[in-house]
Each structure stands twice: as C-alpha cells, then as structure tokens.
N, C-alpha and C positions, 0 to 999 in steps of 0.2 A: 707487696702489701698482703698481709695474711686475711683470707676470708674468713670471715665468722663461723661460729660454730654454736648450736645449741643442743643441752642437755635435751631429755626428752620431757618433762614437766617444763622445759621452757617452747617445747616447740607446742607442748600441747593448748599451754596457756596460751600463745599466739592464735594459734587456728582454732582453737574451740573444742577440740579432739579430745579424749579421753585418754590418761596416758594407758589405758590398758587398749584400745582400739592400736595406737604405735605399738604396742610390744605384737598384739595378734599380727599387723603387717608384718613386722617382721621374722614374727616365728612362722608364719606361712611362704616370708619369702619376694612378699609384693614391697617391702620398704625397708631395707636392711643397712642401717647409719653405715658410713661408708669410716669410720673410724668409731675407735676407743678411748676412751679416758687412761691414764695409768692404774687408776683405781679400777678399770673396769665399765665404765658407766659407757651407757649409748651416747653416741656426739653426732647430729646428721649438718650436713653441708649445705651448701648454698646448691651443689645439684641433687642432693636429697628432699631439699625444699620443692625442688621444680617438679622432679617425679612424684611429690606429694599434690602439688598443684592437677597434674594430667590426672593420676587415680580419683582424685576428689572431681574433677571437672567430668570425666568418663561413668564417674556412681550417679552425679546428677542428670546424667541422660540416660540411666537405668541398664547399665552395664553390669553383669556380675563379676565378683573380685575373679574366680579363674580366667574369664574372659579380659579382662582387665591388664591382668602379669603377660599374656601372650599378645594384646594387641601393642603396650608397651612395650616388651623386648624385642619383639623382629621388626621394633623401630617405628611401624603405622600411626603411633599416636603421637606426635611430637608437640611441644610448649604449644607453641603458633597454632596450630589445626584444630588442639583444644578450642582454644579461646575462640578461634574463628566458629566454632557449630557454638557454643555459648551465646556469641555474641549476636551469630545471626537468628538464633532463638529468641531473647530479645529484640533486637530491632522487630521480629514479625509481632510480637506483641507488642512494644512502642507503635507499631501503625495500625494494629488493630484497634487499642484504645483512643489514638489519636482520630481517630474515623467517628469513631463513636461519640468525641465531645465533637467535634463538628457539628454531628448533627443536635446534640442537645442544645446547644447555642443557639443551631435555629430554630429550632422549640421554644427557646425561649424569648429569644425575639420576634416570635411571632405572640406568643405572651402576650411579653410586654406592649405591642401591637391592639392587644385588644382584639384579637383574630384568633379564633379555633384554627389548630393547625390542620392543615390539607391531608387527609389519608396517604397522599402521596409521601408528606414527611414522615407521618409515622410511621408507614413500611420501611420508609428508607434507614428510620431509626433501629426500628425496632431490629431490619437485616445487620446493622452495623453491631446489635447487642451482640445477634447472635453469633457474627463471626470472632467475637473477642471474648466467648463464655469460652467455659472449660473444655465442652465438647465439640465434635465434628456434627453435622447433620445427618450421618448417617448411625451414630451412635447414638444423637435426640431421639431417631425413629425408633430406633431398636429399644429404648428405655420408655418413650411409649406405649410399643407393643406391649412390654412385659407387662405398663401399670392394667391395661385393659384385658389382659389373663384372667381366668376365673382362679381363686384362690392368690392373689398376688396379695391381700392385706394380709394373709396368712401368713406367708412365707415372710413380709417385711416384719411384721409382728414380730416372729421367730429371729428374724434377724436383728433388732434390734435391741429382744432380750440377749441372744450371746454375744451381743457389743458391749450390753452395757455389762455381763460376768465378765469378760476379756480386760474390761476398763477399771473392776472391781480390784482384779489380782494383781493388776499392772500396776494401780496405785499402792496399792502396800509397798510394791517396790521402791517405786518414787520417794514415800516416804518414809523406808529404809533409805534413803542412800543407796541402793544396789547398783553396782558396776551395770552398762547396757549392757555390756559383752557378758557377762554372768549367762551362763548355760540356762536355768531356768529363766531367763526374761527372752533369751535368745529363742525357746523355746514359745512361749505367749508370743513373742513376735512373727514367728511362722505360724502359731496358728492363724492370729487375725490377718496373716496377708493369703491365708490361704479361705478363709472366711470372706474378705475380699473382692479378692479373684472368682473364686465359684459366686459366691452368692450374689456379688451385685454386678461386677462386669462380666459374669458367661465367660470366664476365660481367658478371655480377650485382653492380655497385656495392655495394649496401646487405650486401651477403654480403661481398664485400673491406672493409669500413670495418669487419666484424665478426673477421675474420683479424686484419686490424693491432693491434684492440682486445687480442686473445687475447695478440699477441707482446707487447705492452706491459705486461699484465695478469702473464705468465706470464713473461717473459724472454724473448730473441729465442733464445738457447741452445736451451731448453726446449721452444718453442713450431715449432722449424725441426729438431728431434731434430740440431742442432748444424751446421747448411747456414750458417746468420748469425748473426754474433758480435753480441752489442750494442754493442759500439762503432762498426763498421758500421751498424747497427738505427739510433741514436744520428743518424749522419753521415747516414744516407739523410734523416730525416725532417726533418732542416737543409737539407739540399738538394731536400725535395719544397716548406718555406715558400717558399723562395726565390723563385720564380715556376715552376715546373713546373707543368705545368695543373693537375693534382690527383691523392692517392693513389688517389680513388676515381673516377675521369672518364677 
C-alpha cells in the first residue's frame, strides 16, 4: 500500500507552519522532502512528517535549529524520546496544578463552613501557587532584588517604552501580511529577544523561557502591563519557529 504524500501548502496547512518556514528547513538542510513531483514540486513523507514532529518538539524546549540538524542526525533525538521529555513536561505541570486545586477546594469548604481558613491552609495554598507559577523561587528572589534597586521604575519605564516601539513596527507587519521569515521581521524578532534576555531576565536563558511561559500563560496584554499586543505575541513566536536561532539563546 502506497504511503501518502503531501505537497508543501498541504503540509503547511496541517501543522500550522508557514510554507516559507518548510522551504527555509529545507534550504538550510534541517527538512528536505524526501521526493519530487514530475513537475518539480516538494512531496514530504510520512518519515519527513516524523522528523518534522522531533524539530518542532526539540524548538519547543528551546533548542536552536543548528543544534537541532546534529542532535537529529547522529540519531540522539528519536520520535519516542521527543515525546517522552514533552510528555514528562506536562505531566509536572498537570501535578503542579492539580496540588493547587486541592487545596483551593479546601478553602473553600472551609467557606462554605462558615470558618476563616487556618493560616496553616493558606501557606499550604499559597506554596502550592507558587510551585505551579512560571517561576523557580530562586528566580522570584532574584526578580525581587531587582524591583528593590534604586532606579529600577526607571529602567522598567525604559523598558516598556521599547516594547511598546518593537510592538509598534511588528504590527505594520501583521497587518501587512508579512512573511514571519521576511528578513526584516526576523530582524524586530532578535531585537525584542534580545531586549528580553538583557533587560528583564539578566541573561539567564532558563529565566527568559520562564517570562515567555508567564505571557503565554497570562496573555501578552497582561503579562507586558499592555507594551505587546497578542497578536504581535502571536506573530513574534511564528517568526522566532522560522529559523531565529532561539527565544531563549
């Protein structure tokens, strides 16, 4: 029985992808259809699908594309092992949040009780917030220290005016239609991850993958007290798959 085969606007349409992001894979080499058309057209495979699976699965945990083509080819990232760090990603947040209703349950029937809950509940709550928020607690400390810096309204000030010029220029594009891969939006996309990176996580990769998680979590609205729109939020993270090296690199 012949396996299927899809054009590249049909694989794009499936996944979501952009067909100019499939043409960058494979003029760089990281997704290159395993057959032709007679006409010439790209046709990728049912094992071009899979290695699209691994690259997409490997970008989501903040992999960049060079790193990406070599831990795929000398074989370390296979279907299974994807899925396996995905899956066990979730599960830790399925019990982190599951902890957390636990305890609001007994918050609230202590409620409905007619009973002030016991300080005892509400630490226990309140530890269960925190192990399910965006951050580690050594990253809450660190983001503390900063807010209690002399000059820190300053620099946020600062910061949130060139979020909102970043989120200014991005939306023209948006509402051009601009490719994400388009060189100039590729470009506005390395500046704000490098805006990012210095200014609000110090560097600290594993702290920026923790920021992104929050605007995602929370809305970009919410989360940037209104500097980036989601629709921009949206467009940025289309144009950081594309081949940007990474949000967090």
């Amino acid at each position: 029985m012949n396996e299927p085969r899809w054009k590249v606007g049909d694989l794009a349409r499936r996944t979501g992808l952009t067909v100019r992001t499939l043409h960058h894979f494979d003029e760089i080499g990281l997704l290159r259809p395993a057959e032709r058309s007679a006409a010439g057209h790209r046709l990728y495979t049912a094992d071009d699908v899979r290695r699209l699976y691994r690259i997409l699965a490997l970008r989501q945990l903040g992999m960049p594309l060079g790193e990406i083509a070599r831990t795929i080819d000398t074989g370390v990232a296979d279907l299974a092992s994807a899925v396996r760090v995905q899956l066990a990603q979730v599960d830790e947040q399925l019990r982190a949040h599951q902890l957390v209703r636990q305890r609001l349950r007994s918050l609230l029937r202590a409620i409905g009780e007619a009973r002030e809950p016991s300080i005892d509940e509400l630490i226990a709550t309140m530890e269960a917030m925190m192990a399910a928020s965006f951050f580690t607690q050594d990253q809450l400390a660190q983001a503390r220290r900063r807010h209690e810096e002399p000059g820190f309204a300053d620099r946020l000030a600062d910061w949130l005016r060139r979020c909102r010029e970043l989120d200014a220029e991005l939306t023209t594009h948006v509402e051009a239609g601009t490719d994400p891969a388009d060189p100039a939006v590729q470009e506005l996309a390395r500046r704000f991850s490098d805006l990012m990176l210095v200014e609000v996580s110090e560097g600290d990769p594993t702290a920026l993958s923790a920021v992104y998680a929050k605007i995602d979590g929370k809305g970009a609205e919410a989360a940037t007290r209104g500097a980036l729109t989601s629709d921009v939020w949206a467009y940025l993270k289309q144009a950081f798959a594309v081949g940007f090296a990474s949000p967090q690199s």
